[in-house]
C-alpha positions in Angstrom: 77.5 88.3 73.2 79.1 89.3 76.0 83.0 89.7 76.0 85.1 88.7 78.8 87.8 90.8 80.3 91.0 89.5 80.7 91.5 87.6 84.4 94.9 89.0 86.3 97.1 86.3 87.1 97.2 85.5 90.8 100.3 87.0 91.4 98.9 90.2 90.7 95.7 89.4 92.7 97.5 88.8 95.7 100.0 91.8 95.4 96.9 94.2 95.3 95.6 92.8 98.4 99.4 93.3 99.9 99.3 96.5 98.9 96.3 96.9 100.6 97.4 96.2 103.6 100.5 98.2 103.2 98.1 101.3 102.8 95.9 100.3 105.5 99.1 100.0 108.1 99.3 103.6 107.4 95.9 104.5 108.3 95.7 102.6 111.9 97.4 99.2 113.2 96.5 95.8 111.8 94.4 93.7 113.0 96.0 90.0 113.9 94.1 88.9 110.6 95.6 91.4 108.3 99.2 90.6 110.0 98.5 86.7 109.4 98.0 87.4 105.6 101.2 89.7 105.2 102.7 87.3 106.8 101.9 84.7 104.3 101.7 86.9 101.3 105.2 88.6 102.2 106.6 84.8 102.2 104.9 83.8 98.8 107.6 84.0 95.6 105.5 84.8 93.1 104.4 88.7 95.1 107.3 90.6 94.7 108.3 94.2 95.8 107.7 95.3 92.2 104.1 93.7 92.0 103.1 95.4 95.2 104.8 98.6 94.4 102.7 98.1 91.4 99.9 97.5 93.2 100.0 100.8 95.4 99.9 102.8 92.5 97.3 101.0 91.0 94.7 101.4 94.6 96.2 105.5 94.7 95.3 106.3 91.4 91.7 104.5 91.8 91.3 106.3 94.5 92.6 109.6 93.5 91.2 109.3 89.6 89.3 111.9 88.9 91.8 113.8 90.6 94.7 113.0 88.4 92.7 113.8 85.7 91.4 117.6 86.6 95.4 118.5 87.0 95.8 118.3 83.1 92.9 121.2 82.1 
């Protein structure tokens, strides 16, 4: 039987695609689609700085994984 991973609560959800953005802002400007959906995200309660700051650390250290990991030997 197959077991089912825990869902993240939409707050979280929508904090990682925040973040997202954030990181992608520091790439190259946004598109008028990505600045719509900061827009609405940065006006929604339940994302807060800490969710999103959350999330940035979350997308870095996916990204930089095996990375973080080859430090420790």
């Amino acid at each position: 039987m197959k077991t089912l991973e825990p869902r993240p609560d939409r707050f979280w959800k929508k904090s990682r695609i925040a973040a997202r953005i954030l990181l992608k802002k520091e790439c190259r400007p946004l598109n008028a689609r990505d600045r719509r959906l900061a827009r609405r995200l940065g006006e929604d309660p339940g994302v807060t700085n800490r969710l999103i700051d959350q999330g940035i650390h979350w997308l870095k250290a996916r990204k930089n994984g095996h990375r973080l990991l080859d430090k420790h030997h």
